[in-house]
C-alpha positions as CSV (number, residue, x, y, z in Angstrom):
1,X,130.5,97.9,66.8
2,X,128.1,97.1,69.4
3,X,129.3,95.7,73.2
4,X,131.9,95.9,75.2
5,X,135.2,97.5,74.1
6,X,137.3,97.8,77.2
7,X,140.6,96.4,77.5
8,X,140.7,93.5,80.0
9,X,142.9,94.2,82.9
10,X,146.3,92.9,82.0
11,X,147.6,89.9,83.8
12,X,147.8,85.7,83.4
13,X,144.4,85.2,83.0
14,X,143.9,87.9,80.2
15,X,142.5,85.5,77.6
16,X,140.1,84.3,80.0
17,X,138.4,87.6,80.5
18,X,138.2,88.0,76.7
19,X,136.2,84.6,76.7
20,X,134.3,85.9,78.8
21,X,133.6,89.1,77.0
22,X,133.1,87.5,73.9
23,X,130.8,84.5,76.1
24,X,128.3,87.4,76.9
25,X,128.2,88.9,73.5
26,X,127.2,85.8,71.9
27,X,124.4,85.1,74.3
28,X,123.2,88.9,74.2
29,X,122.9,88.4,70.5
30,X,124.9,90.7,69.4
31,X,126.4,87.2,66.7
32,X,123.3,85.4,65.9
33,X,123.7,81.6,65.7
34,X,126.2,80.5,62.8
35,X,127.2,83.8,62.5
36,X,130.8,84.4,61.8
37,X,132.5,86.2,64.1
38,X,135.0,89.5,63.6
39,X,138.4,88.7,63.0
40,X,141.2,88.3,64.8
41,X,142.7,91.3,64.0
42,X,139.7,92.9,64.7
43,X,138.8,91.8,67.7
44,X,142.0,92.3,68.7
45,X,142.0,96.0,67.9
46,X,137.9,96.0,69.7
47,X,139.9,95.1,72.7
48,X,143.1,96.5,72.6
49,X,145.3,93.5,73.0
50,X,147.2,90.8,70.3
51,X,145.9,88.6,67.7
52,X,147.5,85.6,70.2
53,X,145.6,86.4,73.0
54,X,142.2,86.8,70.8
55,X,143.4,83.3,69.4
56,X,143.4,81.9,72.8
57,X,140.3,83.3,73.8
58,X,138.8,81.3,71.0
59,X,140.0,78.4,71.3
60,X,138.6,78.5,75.0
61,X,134.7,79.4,73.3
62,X,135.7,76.7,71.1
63,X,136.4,73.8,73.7
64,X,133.1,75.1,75.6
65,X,131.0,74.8,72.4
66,X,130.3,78.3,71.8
67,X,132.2,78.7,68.9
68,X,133.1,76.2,65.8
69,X,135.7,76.8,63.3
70,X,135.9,76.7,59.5
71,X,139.5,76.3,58.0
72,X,140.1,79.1,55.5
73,X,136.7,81.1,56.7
74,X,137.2,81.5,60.4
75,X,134.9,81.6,63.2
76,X,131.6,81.3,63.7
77,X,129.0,81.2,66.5
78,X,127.9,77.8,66.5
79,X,124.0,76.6,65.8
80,X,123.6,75.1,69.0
81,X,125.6,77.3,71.6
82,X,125.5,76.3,75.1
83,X,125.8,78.5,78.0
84,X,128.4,79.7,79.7
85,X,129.2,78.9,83.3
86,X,131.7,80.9,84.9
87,X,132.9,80.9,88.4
88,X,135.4,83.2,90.3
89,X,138.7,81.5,91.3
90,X,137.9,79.9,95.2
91,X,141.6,80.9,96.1
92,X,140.2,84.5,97.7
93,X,139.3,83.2,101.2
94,X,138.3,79.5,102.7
95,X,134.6,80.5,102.3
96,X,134.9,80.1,98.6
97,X,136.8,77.1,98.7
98,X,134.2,75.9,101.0
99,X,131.5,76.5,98.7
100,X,132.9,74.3,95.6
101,X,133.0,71.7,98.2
102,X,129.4,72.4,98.5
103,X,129.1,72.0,94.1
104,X,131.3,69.1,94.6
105,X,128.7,67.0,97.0
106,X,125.8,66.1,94.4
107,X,128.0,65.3,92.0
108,X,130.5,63.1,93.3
109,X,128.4,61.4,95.9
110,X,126.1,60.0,93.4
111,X,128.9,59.7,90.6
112,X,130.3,57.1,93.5
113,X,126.9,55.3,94.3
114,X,126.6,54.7,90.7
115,X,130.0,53.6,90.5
116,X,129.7,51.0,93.1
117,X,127.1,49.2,90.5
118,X,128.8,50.3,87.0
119,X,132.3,49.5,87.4
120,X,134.4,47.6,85.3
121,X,136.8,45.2,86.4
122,X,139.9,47.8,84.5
123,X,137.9,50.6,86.3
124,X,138.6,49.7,89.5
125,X,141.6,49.5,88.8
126,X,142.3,52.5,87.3
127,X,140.9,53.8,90.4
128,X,143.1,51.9,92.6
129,X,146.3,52.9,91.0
130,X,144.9,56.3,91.2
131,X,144.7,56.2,94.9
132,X,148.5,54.6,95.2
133,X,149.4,57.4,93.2
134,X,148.6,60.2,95.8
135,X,150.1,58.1,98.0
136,X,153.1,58.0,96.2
137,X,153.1,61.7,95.0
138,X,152.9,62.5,99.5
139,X,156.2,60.5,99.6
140,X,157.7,61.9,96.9
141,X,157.4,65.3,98.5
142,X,154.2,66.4,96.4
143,X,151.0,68.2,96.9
144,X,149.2,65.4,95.1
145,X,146.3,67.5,93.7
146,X,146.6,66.5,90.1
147,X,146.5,63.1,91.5
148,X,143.7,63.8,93.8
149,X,142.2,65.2,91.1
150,X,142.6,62.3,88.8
151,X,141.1,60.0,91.5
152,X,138.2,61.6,91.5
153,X,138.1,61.3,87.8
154,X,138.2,57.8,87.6
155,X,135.6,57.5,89.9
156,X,133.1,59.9,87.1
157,X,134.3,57.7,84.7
158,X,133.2,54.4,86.3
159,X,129.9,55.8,86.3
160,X,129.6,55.1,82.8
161,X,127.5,59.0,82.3
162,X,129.7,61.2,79.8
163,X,128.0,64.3,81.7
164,X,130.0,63.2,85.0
165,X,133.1,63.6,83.7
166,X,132.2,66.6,81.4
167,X,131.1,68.4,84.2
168,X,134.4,67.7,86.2
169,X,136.6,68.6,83.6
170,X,134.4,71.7,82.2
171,X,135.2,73.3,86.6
172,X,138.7,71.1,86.7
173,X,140.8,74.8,87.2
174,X,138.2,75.8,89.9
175,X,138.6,71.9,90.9
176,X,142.4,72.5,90.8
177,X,142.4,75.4,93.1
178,X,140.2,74.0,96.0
179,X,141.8,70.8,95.8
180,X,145.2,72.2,96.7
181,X,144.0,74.7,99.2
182,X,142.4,71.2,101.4
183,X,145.5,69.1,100.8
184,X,147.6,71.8,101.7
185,X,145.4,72.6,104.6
186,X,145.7,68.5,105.7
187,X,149.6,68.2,104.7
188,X,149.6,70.5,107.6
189,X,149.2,67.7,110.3
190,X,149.8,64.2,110.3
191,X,146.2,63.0,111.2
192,X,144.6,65.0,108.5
193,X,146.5,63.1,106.2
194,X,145.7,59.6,107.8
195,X,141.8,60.6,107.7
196,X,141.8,61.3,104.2
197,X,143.6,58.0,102.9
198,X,141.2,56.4,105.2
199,X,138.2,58.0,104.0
200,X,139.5,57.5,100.5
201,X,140.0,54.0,100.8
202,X,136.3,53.5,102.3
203,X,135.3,55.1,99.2
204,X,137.4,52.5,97.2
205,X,136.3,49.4,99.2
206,X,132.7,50.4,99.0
207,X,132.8,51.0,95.3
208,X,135.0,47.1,94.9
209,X,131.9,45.5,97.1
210,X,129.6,46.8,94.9
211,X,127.7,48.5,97.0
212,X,126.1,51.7,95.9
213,X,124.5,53.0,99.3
214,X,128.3,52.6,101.0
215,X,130.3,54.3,98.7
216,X,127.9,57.4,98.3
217,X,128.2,57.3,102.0
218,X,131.8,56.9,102.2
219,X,131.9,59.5,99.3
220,X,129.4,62.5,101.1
221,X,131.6,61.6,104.5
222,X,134.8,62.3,102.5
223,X,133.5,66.1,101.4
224,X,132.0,66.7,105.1
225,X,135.1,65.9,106.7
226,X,136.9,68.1,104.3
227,X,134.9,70.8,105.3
228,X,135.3,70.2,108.8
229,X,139.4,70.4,108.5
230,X,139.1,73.4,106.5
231,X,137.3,75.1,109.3
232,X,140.1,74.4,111.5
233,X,142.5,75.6,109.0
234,X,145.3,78.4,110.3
235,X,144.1,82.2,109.0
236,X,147.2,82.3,106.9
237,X,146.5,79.1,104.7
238,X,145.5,81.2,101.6
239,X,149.3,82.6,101.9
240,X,150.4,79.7,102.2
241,X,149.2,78.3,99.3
242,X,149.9,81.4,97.2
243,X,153.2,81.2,98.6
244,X,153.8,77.9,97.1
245,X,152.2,79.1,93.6
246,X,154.3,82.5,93.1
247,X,152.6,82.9,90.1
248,X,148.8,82.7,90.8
249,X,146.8,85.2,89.7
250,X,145.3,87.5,92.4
């Protein structure tokens, strides 16, 4: 068989990197469209690792729309595959973190102006309980980055455009990561925390006024100023947050 046959590195992400093989044998051609693929056991044996972990692997083709799945026949590449998009964790120095900020600007700046004249009445509120939920999760002793996260989220949402929110959760782990390297980055003095409830509650206000030029402000101010107190951040901030997530992957 044609491709790649080198076993991945071993480690937590190993699935992943089969994805990733597979990802760039479909798009190669090596499958044609609606071909079916090898089979577990087979790939398995292609790459040197278990049937579970080739499982996994395509059940992550799957959710990205590579792949489609007949019961009883197996896998197949599907007829209209999309591509694959895949970015290095940002947890390797603040650069990288600084540079999904950078992704993050377009897309959340103009998923808040549209917001602003889109939302429902619930929506709003959704994303109100979303921000009183970070709030919460800070007193509780909590990073808050999954409800960061799902602030955020809310915010795609009540811009009533599926590919908002499909493009949030399709980088959500990348998401993850540079989310908790800023909060932790801001837990690490008091008015760092006070800016960003502020600035999150501008982004709030604007979007409740209805007022779309506002809250893409308030929204573009919000990512700037991140970037700004991850510049100041201490040179051992990556430690610290690997510190406080013992089982990243390297």
């Amino acid at each position: 068989m044609s491709g790649d046959t080198s076993t991945p590195s071993r480690g937590p992400q190993l699935s992943e990197q089969v994805a990733a093989r597979l990802s760039d044998a479909i798009q190669s051609g090596e499958w044609a469209r609606g071909e079916r693929l090898p089979t577990e056991a087979a790939l398995g044996q292609r790459f040197g690792i278990s049937r579970s972990v080739v499982r996994e692997a395509i059940s992550m083709l799957r959710n990205a729309g590579l792949v489609t799945s007949r019961r009883g026949s197996g896998s197949f590449v599907a007829d209209a595959p999309t591509v694959s998009l895949r970015l290095a964790l940002p947890d390797s120095d603040l650069s990288s973190v600084i540079e999904v900020l950078e992704l993050r600007r377009p897309l959340e700046v103009e998923a808040a102006r549209l917001a602003a004249s889109r939302r429902t009445p619930s929506q709003l509120r959704r994303i109100r309980n979303a921000m009183v939920d970070i709030d919460e999760a800070v007193e509780a002793g909590l990073s808050g980055v999954e409800q960061d996260l799902a602030f955020h989220r809310a915010i795609a949402e009540a811009a009533h455009n599926a590919h908002f929110t499909a493009v949030l959760d399709f980088y959500n782990r990348f998401l993850h990561h540079a989310i908790h390297v800023t909060r932790t980055n801001e837990s690490l003095r008091e008015t760092f925390m006070q800016q960003v409830v502020a600035e999150h509650q501008t982004i709030v206000d604007a979007i409740a006024a209805g007022d779309p030029e506002a809250a893409a402000q308030a929204a573009a101010r919000h990512l700037e100023h991140a970037e700004v107190r991850l510049r100041q951040a201490p040179e051992d901030l990556i430690a610290r947050v690997r510190a406080q997530r013992p089982n990243a992957p390297d």
